[in-house]
C-alpha positions, 0 to 999 in steps of 0.5 A, spaced: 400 443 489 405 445 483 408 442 476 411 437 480 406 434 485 402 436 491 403 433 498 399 428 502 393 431 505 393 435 497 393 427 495 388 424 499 384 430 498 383 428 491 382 421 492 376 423 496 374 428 490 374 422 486 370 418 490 365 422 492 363 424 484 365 417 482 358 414 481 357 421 477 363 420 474 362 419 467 356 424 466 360 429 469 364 427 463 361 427 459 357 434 459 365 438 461 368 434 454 360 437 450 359 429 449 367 428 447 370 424 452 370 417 450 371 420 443 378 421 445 379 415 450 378 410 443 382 414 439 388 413 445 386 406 446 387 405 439 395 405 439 395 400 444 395 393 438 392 386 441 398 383 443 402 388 447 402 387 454 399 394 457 399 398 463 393 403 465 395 407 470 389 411 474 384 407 472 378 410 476 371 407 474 374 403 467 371 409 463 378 408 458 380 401 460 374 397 456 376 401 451 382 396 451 382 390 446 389 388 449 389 380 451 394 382 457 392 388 461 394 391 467 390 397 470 393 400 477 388 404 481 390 408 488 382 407 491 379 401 491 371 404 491 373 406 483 376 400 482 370 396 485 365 400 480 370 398 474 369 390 475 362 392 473 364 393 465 370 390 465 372 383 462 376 379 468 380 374 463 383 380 460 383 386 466 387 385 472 386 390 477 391 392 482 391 397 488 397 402 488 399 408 486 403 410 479 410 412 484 410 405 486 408 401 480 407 393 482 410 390 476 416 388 474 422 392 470 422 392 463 415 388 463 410 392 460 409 394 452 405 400 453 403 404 458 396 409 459 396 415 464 388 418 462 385 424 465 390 421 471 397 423 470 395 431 473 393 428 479 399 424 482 402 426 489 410 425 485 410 427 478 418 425 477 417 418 481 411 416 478 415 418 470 421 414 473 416 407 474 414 408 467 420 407 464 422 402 469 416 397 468 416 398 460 420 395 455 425 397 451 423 401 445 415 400 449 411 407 449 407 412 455 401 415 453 399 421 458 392 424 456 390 430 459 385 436 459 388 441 454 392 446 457 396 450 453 401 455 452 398 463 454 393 465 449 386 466 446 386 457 447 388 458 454 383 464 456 378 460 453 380 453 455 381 457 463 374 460 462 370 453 461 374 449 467 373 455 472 366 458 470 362 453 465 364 445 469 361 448 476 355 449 474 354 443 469 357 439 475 350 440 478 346 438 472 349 432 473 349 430 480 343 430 484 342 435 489 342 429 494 348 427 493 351 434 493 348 436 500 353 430 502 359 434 499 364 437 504 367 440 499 364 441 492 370 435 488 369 439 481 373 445 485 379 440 486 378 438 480 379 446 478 386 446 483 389 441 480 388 443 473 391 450 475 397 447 478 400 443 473 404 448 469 401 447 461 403 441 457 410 443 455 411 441 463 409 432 461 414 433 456 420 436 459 418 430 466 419 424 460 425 428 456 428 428 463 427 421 465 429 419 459 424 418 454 425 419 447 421 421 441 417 426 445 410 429 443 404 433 445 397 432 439 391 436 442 385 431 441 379 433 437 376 440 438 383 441 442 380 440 450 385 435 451 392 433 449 396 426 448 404 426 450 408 421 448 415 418 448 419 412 448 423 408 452 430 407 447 432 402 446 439 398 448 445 399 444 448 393 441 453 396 440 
């Protein structure tokens, strides 16, 4: 793994981490964030209006998806077993689920008004593929969120943020998933999740990807209590000159 991507055995690790700890997964969340996860996924959610047209890239279980009041939205998940437990909270008239991978978006160019990556992005096999989909399936002057657990620049943050992830989430991870589901581990999934989180550089690293596949406006905002980071950039629009 590296701030570009991983390879495929790396990928299909991470799938299989998602899975196994997927039934777990928003109680693990939710003690790893000090009960602040859904906090920042309503306040990301927020920037999508009622009419846009958006695209959730990642979806997992849902957690951040019904948080979405869009009439339209479009939720793209690689594991159909994450997907299967979404259709539980979600709103079918409004949801479409799709199974794909972020590098290999199934819409159409210049289709969607927003696009949504939370808590996903750090786990794409082809960072780079995966950026250039999100310009080609957005419209002109359409916006990409990408949400992640903070990972700032050296210094005390980093130190403190690096501790907790490395020392602090093992360990609340046992709180949260009996010891029946664990024993069924071949590997414990929160120790990919720890790989993943040391390989994807710092934040400066989503912002320099959208600036070089063409989004302007690029930016990073921690979130509240600065253990997660939004970058944001759009796609420009068409000269009519």
């Amino acid at each position: 793994m590296d701030p570009e991507g991983m390879s495929d055995g790396e990928w299909r690790q991470v799938m299989d981490a998602m899975e196994d700890v997927g039934p777990y997964y928003e109680r693990v969340n939710w003690l790893m964030t000090f009960g602040m996860v859904d906090r920042w996924r309503k306040r990301v959610a927020s920037f999508a209006g009622p009419d846009d047209v958006v695209l959730e890239i990642g979806s997992g279980p849902g957690n951040f998806t019904k948080h979405l009041r869009s009439k339209t939205v479009f939720a793209l998940e690689p594991s159909s077993e994450l997907s299967d437990i979404s259709k539980e909270i979600l709103d079918p008239e409004r949801v479409t689920l799709f199974k794909g991978v972020g590098e290999k978006i199934p819409l159409a160019d210049s289709s969607v008004d927003k696009v949504f990556c939370v808590f996903s992005f750090r786990d794409f096999f082809d960072r780079k593929a995966g950026a250039d989909e999100m310009i080609r399936v957005l419209r002109d002057g359409g916006e990409v969120f990408i949400v992640d657990m903070a990972k700032p620049p050296p210094g005390p943050l980093a130190k403190m943020l690096e501790f907790h992830v490395k020392h602090m989430v093992p360990p609340l991870t046992r709180l949260a998933v009996p010891s029946v589901a664990r024993e069924r581990w071949s590997r414990d999934p929160y120790r990919t999740f720890v790989d993943t989180y040391e390989a994807y550089g710092s934040t400066k690293v989503y912002e320099d990807l959208l600036e070089r596949t063409g989004f302007d406006d690029v930016s990073t905002e921690y979130l509240e209590l600065k253990g997660a980071t939004m970058t944001r950039g759009k796609k420009p629009r068409k000269s009519t000159c």
